[in-house]
LUMTI-34361 format. One record per residue: residue in one letter; y, z negated, x negated of N, C-alpha, C, O in turn. Coordinates in Angstrom, 2 decimals, padded with zeros to 5 digits. Atoms other than C-alpha are relative to their C-alpha. Layout:
% residues N
@aa A&ny Y&nz Z&nx X&cay Y&caz Z&cax X&cy Y&cz Z&cx X&oy Y&oz Z&ox X
...
***
This chain:
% residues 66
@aa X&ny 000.18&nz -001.11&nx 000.92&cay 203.09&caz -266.02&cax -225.79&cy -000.53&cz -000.44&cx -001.35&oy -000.86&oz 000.39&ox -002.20
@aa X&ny 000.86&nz 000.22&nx 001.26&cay 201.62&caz -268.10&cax -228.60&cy 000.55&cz 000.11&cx -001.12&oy 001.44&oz -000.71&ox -000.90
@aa X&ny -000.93&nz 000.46&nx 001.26&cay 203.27&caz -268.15&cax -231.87&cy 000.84&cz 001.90&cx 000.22&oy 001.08&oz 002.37&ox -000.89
@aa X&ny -001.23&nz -001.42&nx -000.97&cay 205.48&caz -264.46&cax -230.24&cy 001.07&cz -000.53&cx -000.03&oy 001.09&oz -001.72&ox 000.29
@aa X&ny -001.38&nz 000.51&nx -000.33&cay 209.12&caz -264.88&cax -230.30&cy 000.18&cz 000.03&cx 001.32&oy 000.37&oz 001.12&ox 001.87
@aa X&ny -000.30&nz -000.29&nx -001.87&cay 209.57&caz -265.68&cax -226.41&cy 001.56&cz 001.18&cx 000.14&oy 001.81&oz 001.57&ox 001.28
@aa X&ny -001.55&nz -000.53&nx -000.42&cay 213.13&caz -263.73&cax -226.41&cy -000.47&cz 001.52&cx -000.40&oy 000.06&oz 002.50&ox 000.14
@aa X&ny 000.44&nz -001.56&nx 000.03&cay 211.14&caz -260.52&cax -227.86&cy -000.51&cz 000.62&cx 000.76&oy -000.18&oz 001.72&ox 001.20
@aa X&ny 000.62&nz 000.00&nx -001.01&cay 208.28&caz -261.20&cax -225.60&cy 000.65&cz 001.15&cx 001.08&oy 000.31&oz 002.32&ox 001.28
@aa X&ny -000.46&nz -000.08&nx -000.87&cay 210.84&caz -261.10&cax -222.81&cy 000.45&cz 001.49&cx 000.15&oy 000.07&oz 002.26&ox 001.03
@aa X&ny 000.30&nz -001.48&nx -000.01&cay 212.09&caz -257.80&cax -223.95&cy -000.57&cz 000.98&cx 000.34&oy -000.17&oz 001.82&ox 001.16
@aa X&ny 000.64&nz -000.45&nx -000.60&cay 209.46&caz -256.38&cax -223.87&cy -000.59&cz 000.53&cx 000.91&oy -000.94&oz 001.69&ox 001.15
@aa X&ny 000.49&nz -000.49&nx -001.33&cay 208.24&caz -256.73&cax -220.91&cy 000.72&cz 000.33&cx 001.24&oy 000.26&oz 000.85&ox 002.25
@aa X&ny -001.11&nz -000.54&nx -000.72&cay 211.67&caz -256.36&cax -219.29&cy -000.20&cz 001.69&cx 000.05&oy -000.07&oz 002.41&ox 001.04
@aa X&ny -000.31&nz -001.64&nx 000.17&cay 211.49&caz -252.70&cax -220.53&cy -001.15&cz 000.66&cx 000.78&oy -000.91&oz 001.60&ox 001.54
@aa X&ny 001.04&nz -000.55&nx -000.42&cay 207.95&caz -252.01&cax -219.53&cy -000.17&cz 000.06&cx 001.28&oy -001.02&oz 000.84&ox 001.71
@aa X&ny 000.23&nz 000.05&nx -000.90&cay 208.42&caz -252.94&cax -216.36&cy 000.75&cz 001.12&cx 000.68&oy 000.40&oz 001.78&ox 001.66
@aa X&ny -001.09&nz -001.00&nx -000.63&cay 211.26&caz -250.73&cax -215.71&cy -000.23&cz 001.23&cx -000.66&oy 000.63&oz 002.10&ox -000.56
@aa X&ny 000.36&nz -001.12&nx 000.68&cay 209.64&caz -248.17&cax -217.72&cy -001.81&cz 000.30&cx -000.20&oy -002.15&oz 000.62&ox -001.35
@aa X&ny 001.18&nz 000.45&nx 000.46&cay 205.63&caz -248.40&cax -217.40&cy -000.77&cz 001.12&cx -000.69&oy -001.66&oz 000.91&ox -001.51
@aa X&ny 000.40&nz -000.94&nx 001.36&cay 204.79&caz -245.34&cax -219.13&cy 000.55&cz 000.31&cx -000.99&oy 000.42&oz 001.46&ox -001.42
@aa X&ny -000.87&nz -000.40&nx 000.80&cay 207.04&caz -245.65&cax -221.64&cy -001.11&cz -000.53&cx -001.63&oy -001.76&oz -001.56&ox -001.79
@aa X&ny 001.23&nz -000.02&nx 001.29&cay 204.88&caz -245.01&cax -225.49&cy 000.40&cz -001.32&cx -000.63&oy 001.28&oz -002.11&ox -000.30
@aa X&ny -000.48&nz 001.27&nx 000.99&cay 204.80&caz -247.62&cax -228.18&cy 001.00&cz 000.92&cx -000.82&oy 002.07&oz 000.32&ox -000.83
@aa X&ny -001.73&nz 000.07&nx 000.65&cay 207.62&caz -245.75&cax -230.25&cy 001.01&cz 000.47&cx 000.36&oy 002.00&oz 000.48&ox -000.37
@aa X&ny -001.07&nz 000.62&nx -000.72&cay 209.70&caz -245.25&cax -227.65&cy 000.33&cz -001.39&cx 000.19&oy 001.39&oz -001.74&ox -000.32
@aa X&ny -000.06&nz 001.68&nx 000.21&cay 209.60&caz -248.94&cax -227.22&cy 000.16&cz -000.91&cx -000.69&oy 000.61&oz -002.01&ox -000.37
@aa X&ny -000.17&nz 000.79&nx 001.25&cay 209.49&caz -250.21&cax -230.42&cy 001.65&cz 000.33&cx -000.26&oy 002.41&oz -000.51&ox -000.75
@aa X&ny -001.10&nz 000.15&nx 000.04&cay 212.76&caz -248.29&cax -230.20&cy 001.21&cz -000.46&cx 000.70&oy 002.22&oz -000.87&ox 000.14
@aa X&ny -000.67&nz 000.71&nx -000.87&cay 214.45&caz -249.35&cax -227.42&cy -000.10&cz -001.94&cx -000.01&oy 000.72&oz -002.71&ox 000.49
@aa X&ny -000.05&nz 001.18&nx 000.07&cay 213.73&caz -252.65&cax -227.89&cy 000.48&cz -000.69&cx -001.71&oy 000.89&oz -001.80&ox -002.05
@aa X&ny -000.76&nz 000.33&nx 001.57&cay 214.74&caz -252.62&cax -231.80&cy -001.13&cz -000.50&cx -000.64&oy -000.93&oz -001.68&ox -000.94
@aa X&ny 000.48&nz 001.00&nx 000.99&cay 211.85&caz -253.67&cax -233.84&cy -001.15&cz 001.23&cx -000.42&oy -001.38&oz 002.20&ox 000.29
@aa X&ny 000.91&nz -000.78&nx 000.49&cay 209.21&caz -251.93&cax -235.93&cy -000.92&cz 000.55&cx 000.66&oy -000.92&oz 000.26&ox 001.85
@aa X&ny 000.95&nz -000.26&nx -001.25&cay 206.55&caz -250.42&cax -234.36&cy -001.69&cz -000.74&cx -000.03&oy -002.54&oz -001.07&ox 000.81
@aa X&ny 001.42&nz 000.99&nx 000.24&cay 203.63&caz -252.18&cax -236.53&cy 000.43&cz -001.26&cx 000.75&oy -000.30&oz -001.61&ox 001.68
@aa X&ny 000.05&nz 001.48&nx -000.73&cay 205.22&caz -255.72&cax -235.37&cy -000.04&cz 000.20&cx 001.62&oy -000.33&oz -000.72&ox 002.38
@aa X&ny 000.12&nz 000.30&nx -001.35&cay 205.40&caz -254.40&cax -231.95&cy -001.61&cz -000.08&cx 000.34&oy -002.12&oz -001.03&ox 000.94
@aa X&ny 001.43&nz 000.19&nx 000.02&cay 201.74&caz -253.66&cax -232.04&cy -000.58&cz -001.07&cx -000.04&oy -001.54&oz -001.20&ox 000.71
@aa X&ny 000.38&nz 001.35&nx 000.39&cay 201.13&caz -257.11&cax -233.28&cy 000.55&cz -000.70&cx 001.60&oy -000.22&oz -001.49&ox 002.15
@aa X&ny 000.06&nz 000.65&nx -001.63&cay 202.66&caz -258.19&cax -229.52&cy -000.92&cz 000.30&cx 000.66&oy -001.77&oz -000.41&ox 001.19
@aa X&ny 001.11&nz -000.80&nx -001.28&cay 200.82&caz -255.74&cax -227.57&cy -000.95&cz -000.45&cx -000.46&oy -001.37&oz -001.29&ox 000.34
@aa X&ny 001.55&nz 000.97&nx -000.26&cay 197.52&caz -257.08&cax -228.85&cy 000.20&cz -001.12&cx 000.13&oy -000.36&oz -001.46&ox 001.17
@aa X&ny -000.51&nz 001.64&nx -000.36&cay 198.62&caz -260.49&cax -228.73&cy 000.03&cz -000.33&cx 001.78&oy -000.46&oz -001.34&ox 002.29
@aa X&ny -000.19&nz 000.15&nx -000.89&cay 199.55&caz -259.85&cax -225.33&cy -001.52&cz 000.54&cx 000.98&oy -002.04&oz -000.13&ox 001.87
@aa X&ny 001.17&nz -000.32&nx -000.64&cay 196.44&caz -257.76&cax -224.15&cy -001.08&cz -001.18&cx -000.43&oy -002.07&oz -001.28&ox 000.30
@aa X&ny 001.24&nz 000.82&nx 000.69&cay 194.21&caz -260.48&cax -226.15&cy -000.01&cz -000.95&cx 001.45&oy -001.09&oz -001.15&ox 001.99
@aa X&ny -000.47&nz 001.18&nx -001.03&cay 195.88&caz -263.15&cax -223.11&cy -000.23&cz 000.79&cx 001.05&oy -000.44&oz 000.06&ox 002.02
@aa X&ny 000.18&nz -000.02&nx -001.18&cay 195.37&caz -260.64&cax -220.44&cy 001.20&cz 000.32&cx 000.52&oy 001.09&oz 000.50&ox 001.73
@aa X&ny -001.20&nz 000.46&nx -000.13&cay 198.93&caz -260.64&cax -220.19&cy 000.32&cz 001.51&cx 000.57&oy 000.61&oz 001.82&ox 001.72
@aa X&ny -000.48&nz -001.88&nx -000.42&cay 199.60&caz -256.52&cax -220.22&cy -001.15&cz 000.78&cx -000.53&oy -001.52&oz 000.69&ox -001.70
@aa X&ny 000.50&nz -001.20&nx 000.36&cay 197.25&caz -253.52&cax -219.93&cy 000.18&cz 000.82&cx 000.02&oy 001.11&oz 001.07&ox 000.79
@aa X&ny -000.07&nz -001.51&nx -000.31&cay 196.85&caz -249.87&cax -220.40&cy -000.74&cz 000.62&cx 000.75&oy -001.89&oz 000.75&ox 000.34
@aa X&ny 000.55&nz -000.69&nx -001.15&cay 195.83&caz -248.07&cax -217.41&cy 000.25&cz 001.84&cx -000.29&oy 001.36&oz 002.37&ox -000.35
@aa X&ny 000.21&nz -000.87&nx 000.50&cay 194.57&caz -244.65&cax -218.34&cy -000.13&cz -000.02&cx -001.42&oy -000.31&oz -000.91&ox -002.26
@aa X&ny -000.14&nz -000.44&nx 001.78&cay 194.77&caz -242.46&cax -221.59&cy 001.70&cz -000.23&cx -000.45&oy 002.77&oz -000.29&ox 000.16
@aa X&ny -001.19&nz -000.11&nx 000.50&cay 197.23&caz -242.67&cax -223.94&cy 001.18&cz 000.73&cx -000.06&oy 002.28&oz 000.27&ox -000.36
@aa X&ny -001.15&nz -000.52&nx -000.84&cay 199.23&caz -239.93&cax -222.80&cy 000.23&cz 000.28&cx 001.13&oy 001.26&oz 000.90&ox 001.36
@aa X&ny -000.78&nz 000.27&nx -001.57&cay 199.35&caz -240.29&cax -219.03&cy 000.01&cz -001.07&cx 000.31&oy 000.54&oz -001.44&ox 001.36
@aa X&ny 000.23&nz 001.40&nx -001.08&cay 198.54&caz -243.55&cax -218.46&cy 001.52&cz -000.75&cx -000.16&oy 002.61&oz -000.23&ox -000.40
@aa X&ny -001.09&nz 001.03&nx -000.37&cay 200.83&caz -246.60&cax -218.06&cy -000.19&cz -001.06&cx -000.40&oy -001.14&oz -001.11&ox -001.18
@aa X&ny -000.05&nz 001.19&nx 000.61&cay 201.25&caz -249.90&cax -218.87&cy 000.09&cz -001.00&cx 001.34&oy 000.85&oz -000.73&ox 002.28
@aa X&ny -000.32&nz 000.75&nx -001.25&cay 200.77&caz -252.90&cax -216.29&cy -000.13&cz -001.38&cx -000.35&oy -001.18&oz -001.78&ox -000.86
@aa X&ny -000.14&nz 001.01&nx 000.52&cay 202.00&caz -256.26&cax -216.87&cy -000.81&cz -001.06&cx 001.23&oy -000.37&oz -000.99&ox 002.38
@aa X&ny 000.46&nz 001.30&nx -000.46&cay 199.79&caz -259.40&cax -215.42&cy 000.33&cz -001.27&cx 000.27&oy 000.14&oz -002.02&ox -000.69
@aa X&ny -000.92&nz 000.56&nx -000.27&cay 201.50&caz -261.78&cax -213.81&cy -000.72&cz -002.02&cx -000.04&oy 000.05&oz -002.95&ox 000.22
***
């Protein structure tokens, strides 16, 4: 995850998985953290390939890359 807290990371993508349409501020809340620094993951993470968004922003989903 690159200079990412791995234990937020992990979060993260714990939730998304079990939740893949779940928005960024639902998420930012369930997982406890701002919603700008979560943003700062999610591109971090899409930059690696790591997790995309499949569709639009309100139906689509989220799909993590394994």
């Amino acid at each position: 995850y690159g200079t990412l807290d791995g234990t937020m990371a992990l979060k993260i993508t714990d939730v998304i998985r079990r939740k893949p349409e779940i928005t960024l501020d639902q998420l930012s809340e369930e997982v406890g953290i701002a919603r700008r620094t979560l943003v700062r993951y999610m591109s971090a993470f899409k930059e690696t390939g790591r997790i995309e968004r499949v569709g639009g922003k309100r139906y689509g989903h989220w799909e993590i890359n394994e």
